[in-house]
N, CA, C and O atoms as CSV, one atom per row, in Angstrom:
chain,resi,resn,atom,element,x,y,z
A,1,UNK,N,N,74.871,74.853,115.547
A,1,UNK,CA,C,75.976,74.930,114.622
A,1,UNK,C,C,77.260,74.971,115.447
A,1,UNK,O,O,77.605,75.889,116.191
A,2,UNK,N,N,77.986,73.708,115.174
A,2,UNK,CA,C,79.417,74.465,116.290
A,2,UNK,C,C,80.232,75.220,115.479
A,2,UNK,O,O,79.981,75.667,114.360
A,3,UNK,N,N,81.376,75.340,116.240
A,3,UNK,CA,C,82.148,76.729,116.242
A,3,UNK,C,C,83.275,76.342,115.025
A,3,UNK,O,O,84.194,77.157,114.948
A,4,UNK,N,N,83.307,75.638,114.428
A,4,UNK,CA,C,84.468,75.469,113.150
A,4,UNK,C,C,83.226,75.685,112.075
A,4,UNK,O,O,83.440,76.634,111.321
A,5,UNK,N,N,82.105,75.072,111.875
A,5,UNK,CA,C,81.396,75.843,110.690
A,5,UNK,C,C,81.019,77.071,110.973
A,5,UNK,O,O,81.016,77.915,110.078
A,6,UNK,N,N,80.641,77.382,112.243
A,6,UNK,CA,C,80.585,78.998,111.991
A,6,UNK,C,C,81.453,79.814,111.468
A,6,UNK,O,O,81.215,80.751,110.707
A,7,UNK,N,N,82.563,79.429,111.912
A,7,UNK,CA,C,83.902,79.985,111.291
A,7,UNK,C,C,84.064,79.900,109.784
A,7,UNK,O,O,84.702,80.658,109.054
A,8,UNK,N,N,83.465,78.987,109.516
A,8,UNK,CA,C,83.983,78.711,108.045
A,8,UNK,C,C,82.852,79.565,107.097
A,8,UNK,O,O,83.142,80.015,105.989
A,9,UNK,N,N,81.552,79.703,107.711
A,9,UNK,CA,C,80.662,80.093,106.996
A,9,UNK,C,C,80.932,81.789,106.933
A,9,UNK,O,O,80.468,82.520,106.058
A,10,UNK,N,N,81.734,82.202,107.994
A,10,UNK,CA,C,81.881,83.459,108.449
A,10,UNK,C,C,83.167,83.789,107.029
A,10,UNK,O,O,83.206,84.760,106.274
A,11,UNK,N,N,83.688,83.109,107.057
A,11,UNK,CA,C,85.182,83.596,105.850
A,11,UNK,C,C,84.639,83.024,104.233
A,11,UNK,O,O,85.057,83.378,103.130
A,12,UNK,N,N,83.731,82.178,104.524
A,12,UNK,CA,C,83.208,82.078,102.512
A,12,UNK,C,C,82.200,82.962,102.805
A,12,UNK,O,O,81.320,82.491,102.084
A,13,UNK,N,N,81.580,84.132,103.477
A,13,UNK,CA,C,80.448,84.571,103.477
A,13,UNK,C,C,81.257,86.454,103.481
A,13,UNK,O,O,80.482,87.376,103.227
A,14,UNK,N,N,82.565,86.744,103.740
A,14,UNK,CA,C,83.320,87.758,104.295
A,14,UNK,C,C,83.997,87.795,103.280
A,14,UNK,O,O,83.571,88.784,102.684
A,15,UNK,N,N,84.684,87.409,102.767
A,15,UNK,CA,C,85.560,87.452,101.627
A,15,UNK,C,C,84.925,88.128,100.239
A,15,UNK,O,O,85.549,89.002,99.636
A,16,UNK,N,N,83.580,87.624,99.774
A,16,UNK,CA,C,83.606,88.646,98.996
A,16,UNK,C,C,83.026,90.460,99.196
A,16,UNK,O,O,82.822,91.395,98.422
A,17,UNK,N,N,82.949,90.273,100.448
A,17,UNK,CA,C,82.676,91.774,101.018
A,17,UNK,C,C,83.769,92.305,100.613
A,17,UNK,O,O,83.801,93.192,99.761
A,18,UNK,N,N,85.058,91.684,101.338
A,18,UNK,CA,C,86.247,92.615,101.338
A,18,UNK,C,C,87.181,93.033,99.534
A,18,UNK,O,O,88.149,93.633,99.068
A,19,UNK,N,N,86.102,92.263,99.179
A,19,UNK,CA,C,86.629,92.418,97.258
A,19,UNK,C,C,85.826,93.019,96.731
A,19,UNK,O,O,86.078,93.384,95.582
A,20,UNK,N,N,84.497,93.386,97.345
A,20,UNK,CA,C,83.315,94.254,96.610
A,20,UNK,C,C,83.781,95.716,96.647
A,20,UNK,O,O,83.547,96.442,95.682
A,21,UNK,N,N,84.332,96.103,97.560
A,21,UNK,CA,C,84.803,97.354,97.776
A,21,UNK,C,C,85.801,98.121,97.271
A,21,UNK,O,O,86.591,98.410,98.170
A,22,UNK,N,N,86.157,98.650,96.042
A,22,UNK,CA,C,87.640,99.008,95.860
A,22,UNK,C,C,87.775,99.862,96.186
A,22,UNK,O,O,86.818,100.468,96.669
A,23,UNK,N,N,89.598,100.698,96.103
A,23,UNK,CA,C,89.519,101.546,95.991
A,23,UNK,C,C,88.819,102.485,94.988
A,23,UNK,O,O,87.860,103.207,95.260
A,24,UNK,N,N,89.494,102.363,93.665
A,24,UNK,CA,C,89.316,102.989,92.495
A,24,UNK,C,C,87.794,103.262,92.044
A,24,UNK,O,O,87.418,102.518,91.139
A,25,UNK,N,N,87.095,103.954,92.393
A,25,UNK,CA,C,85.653,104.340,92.260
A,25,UNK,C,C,85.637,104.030,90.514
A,25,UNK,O,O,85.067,103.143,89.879
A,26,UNK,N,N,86.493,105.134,90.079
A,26,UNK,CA,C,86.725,105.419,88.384
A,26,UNK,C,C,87.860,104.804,87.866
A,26,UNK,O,O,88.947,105.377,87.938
A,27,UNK,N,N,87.757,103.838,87.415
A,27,UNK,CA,C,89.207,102.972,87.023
A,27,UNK,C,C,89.466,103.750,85.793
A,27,UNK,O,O,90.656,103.937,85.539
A,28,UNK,N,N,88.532,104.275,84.921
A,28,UNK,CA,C,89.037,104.625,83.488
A,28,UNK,C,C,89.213,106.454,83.310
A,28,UNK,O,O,89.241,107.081,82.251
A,29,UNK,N,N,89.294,106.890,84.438
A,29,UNK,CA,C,89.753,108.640,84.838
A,29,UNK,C,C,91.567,108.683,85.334
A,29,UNK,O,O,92.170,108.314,86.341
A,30,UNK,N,N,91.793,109.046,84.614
A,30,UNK,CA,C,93.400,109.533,85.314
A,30,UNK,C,C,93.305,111.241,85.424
A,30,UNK,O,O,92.758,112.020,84.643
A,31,UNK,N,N,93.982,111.499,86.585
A,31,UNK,CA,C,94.388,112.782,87.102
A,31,UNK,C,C,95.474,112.811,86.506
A,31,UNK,O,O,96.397,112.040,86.772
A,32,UNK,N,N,95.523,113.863,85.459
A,32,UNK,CA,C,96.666,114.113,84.311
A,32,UNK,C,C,97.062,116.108,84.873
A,32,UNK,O,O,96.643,116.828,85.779
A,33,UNK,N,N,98.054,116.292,83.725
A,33,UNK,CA,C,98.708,117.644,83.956
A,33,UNK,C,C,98.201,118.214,82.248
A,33,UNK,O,O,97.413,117.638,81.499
A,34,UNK,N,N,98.878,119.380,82.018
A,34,UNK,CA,C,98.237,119.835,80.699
A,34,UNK,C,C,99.306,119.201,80.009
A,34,UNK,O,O,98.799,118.572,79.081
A,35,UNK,N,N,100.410,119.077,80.012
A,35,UNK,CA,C,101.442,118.320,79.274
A,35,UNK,C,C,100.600,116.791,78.445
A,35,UNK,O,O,100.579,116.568,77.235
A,36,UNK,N,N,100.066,116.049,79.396
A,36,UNK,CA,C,99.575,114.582,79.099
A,36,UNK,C,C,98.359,114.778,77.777
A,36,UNK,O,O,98.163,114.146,76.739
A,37,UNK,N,N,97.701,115.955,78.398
A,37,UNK,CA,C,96.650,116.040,77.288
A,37,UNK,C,C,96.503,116.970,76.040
A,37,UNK,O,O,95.515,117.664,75.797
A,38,UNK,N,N,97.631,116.876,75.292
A,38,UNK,CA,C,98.189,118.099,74.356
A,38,UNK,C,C,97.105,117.559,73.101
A,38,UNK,O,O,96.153,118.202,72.658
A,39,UNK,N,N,97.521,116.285,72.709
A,39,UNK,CA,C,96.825,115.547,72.002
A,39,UNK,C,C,95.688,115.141,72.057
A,39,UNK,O,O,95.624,114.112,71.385
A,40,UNK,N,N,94.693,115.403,72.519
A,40,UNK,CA,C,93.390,115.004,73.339
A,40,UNK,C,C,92.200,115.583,72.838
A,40,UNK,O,O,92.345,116.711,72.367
A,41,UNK,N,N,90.911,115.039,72.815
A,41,UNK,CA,C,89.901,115.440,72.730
A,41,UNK,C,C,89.364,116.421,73.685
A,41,UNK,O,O,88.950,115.858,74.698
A,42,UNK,N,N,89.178,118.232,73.710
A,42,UNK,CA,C,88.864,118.431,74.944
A,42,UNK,C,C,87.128,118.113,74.816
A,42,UNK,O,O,86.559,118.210,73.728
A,43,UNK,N,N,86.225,117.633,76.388
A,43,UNK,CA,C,85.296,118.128,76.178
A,43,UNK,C,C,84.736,118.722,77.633
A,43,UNK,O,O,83.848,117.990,78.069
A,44,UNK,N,N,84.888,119.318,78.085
A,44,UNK,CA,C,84.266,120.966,78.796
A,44,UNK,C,C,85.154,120.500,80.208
A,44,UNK,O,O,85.862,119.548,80.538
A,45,UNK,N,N,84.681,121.724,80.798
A,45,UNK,CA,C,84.903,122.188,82.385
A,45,UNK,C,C,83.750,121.494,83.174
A,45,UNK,O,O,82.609,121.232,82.792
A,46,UNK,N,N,84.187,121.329,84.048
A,46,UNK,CA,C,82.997,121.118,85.377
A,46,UNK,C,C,83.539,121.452,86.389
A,46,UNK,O,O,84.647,121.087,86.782
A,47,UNK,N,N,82.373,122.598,87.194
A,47,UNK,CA,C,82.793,122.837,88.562
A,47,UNK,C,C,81.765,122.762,89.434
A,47,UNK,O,O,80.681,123.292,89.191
A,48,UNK,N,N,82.058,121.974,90.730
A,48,UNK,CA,C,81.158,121.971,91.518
A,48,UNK,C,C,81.304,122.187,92.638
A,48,UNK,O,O,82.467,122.427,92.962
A,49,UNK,N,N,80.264,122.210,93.726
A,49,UNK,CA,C,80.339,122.978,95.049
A,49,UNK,C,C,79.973,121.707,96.002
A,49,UNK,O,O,79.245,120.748,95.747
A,50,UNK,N,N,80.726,122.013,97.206
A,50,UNK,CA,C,80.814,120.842,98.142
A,50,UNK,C,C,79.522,121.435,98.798
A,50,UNK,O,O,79.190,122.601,99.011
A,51,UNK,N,N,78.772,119.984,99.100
A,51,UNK,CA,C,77.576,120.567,100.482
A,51,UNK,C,C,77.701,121.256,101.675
A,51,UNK,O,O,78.136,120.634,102.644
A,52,UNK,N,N,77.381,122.511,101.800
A,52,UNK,CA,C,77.228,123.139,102.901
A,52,UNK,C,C,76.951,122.491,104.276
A,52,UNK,O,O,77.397,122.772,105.388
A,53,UNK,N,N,76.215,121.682,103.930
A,53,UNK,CA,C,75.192,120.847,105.227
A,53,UNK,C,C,75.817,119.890,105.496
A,53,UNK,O,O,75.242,119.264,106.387
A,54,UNK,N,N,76.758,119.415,105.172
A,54,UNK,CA,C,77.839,118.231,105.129
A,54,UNK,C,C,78.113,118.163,106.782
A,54,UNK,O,O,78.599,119.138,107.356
A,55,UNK,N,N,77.840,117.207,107.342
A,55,UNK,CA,C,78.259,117.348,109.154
A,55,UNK,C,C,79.870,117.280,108.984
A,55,UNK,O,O,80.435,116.945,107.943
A,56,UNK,N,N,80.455,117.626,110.088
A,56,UNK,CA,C,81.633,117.895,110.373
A,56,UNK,C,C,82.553,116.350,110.850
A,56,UNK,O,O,82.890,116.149,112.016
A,57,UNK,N,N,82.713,115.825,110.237
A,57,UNK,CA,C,83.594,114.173,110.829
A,57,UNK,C,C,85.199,114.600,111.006
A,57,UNK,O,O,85.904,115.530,110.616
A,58,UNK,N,N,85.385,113.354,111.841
A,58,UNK,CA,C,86.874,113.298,112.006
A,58,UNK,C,C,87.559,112.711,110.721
A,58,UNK,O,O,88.742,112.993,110.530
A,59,UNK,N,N,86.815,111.824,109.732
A,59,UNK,CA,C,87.294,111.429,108.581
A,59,UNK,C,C,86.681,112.156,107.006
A,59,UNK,O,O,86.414,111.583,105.950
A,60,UNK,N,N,86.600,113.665,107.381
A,60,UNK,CA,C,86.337,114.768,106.383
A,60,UNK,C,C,87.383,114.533,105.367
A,60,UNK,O,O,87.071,114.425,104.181
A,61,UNK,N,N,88.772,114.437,105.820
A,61,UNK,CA,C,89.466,114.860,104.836
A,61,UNK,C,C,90.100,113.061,104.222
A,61,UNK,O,O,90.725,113.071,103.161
A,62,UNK,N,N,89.945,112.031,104.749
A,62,UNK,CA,C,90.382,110.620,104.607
A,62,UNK,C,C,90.582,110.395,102.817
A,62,UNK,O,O,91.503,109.951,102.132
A,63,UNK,N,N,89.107,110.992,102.480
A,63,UNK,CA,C,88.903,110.512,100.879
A,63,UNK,C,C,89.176,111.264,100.476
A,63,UNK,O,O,90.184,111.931,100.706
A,64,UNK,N,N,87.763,111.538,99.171
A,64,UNK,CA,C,87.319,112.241,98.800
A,64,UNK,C,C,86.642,114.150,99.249
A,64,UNK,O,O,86.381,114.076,100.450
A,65,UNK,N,N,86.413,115.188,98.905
A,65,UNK,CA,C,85.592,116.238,99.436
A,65,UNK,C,C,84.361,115.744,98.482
A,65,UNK,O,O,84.371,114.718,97.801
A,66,UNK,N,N,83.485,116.528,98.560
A,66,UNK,CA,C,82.216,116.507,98.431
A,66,UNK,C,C,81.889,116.701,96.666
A,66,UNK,O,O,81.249,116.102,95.802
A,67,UNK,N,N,82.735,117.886,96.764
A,67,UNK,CA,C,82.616,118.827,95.079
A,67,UNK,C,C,83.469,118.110,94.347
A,67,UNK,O,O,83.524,118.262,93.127
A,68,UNK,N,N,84.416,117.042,95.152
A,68,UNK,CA,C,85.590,116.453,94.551
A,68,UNK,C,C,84.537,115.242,93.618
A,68,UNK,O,O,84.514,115.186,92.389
A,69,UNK,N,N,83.788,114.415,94.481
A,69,UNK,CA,C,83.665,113.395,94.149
A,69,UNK,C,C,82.753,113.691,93.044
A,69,UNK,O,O,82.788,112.960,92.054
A,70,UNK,N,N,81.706,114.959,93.111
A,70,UNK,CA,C,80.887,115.029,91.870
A,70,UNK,C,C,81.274,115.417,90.796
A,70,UNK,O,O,80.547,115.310,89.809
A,71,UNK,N,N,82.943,116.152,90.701
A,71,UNK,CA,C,83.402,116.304,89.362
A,71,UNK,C,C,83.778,115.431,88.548
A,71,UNK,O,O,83.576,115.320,87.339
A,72,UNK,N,N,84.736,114.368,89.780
A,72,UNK,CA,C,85.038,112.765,89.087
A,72,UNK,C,C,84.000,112.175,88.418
A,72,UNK,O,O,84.074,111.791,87.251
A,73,UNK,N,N,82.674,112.058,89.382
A,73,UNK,CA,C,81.178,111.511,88.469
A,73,UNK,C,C,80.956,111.965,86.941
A,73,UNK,O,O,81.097,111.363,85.877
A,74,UNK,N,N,80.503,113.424,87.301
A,74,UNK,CA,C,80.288,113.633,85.815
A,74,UNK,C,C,81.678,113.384,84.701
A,74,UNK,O,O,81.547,112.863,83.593
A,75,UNK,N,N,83.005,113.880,85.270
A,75,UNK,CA,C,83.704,113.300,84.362
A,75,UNK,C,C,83.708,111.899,83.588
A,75,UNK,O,O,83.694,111.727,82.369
A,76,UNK,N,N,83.733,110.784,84.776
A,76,UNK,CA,C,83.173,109.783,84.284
A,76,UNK,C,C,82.358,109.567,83.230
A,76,UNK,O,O,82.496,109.022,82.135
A,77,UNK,N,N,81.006,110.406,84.103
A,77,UNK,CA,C,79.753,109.954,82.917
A,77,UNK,C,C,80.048,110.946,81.659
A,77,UNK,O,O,79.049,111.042,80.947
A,78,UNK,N,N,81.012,111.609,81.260
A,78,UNK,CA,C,81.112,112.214,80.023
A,78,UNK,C,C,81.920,112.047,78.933
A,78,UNK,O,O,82.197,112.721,77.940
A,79,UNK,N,N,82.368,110.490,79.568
A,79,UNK,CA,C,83.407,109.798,78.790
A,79,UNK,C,C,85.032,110.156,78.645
A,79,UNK,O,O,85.757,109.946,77.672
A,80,UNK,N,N,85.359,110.749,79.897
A,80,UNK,CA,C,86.398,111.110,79.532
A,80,UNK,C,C,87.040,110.518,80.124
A,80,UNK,O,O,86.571,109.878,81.065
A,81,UNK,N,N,88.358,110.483,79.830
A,81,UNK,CA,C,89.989,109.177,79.972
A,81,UNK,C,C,90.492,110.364,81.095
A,81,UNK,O,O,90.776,109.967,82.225
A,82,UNK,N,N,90.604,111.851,80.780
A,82,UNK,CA,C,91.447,112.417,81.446
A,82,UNK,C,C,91.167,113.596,82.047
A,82,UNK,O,O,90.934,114.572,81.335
A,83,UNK,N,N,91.148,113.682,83.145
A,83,UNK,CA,C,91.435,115.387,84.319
A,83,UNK,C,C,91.682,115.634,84.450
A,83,UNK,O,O,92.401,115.177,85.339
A,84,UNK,N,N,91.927,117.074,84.065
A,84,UNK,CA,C,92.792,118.227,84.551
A,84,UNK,C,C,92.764,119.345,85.738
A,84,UNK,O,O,92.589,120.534,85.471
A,85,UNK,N,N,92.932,118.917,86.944
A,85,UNK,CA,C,92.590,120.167,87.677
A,85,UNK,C,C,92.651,121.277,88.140
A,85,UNK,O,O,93.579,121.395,88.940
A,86,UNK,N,N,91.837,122.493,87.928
A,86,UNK,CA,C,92.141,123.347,87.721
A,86,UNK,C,C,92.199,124.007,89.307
A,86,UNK,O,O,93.139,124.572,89.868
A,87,UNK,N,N,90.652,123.671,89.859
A,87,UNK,CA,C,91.122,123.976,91.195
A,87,UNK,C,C,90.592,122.562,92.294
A,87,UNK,O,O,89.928,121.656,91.791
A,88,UNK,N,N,90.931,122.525,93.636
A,88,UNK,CA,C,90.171,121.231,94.249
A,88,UNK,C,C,90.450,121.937,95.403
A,88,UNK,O,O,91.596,122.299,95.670
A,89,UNK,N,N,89.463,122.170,96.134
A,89,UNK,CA,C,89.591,123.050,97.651
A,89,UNK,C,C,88.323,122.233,98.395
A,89,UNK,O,O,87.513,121.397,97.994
A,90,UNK,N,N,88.524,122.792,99.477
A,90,UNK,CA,C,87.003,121.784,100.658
A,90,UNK,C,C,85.944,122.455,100.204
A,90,UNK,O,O,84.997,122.248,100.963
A,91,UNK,N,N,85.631,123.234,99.233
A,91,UNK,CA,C,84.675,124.652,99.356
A,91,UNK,C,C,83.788,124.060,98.079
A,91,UNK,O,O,82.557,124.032,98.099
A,92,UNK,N,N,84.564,123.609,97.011
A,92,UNK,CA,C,84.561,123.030,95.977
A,92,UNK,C,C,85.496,123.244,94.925
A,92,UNK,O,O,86.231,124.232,94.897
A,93,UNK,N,N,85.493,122.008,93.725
A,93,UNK,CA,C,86.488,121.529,92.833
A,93,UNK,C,C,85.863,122.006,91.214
A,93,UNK,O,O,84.693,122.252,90.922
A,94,UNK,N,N,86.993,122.032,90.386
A,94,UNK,CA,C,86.753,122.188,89.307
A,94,UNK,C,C,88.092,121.462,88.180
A,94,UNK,O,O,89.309,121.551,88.337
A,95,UNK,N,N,87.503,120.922,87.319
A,95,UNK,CA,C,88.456,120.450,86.113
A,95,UNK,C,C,87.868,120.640,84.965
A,95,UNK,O,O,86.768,121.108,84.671
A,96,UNK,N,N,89.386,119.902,83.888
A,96,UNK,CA,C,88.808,119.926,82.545
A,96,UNK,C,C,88.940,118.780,82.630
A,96,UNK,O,O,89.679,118.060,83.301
A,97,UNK,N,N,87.972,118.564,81.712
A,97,UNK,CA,C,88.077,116.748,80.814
A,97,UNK,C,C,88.509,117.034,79.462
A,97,UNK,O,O,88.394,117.941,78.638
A,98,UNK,N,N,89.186,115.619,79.591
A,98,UNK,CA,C,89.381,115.355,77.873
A,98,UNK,C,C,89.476,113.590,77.762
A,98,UNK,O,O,89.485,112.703,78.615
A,99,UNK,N,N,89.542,113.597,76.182
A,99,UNK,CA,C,88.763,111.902,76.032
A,99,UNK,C,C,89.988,111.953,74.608
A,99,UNK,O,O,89.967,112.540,73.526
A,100,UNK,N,N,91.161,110.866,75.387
A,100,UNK,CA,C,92.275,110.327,74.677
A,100,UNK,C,C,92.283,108.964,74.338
A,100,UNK,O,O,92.089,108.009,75.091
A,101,UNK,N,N,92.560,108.963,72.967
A,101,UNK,CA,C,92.181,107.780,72.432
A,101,UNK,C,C,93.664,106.597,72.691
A,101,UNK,O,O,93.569,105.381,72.524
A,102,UNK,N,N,94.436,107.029,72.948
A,102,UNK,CA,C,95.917,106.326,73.722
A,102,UNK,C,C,95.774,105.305,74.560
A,102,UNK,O,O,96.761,104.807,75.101
């Protein structure tokens, strides 16, 4: 194979890597204040605890924490539009949800 189709096979074969990935894990969650959700459906609290066993990286703090990302999940999976957080520490996170029809 010479070196211009490799190339070429390398960028139609790369390109949709770099689009598979987004940021936005949860496109349909907004991090709201209590003001936003006056009007709102509440439905519950979730709090969760970051893994203990979690190894120690230089890119710990880049994203997400641990307890962070499983509150977003279940928020997600509980249909809700909106989060309120009550607390978010490395230790673990907690919010409210609510589900606005806006």
């Amino acid at each position: 194979m010479s070196r211009p189709d490799l190339l070429k096979w390398i960028i139609i074969l790369g390109i949709p890597f770099c689009f598979a990935c987004t940021q936005n894990r949860f496109p349909n969650l907004v991090i709201a204040e209590e003001g936003m959700v006056e009007t709102c459906t509440y439905l519950g609290t979730i709090s969760e605890t970051s893994d203990p066993g979690k190894p120690v990286t230089s890119y710990k703090y880049y994203k997400y924490y641990d307890g962070e990302l499983k509150v977003l999940e279940r928020a997600d999976h509980m249909g809700g539009t909106h989060l309120v957080w009550l607390y978010n520490y490395h230790i673990g996170s907690s919010g409210a949800v609510y589900r606005c029809s806006e």
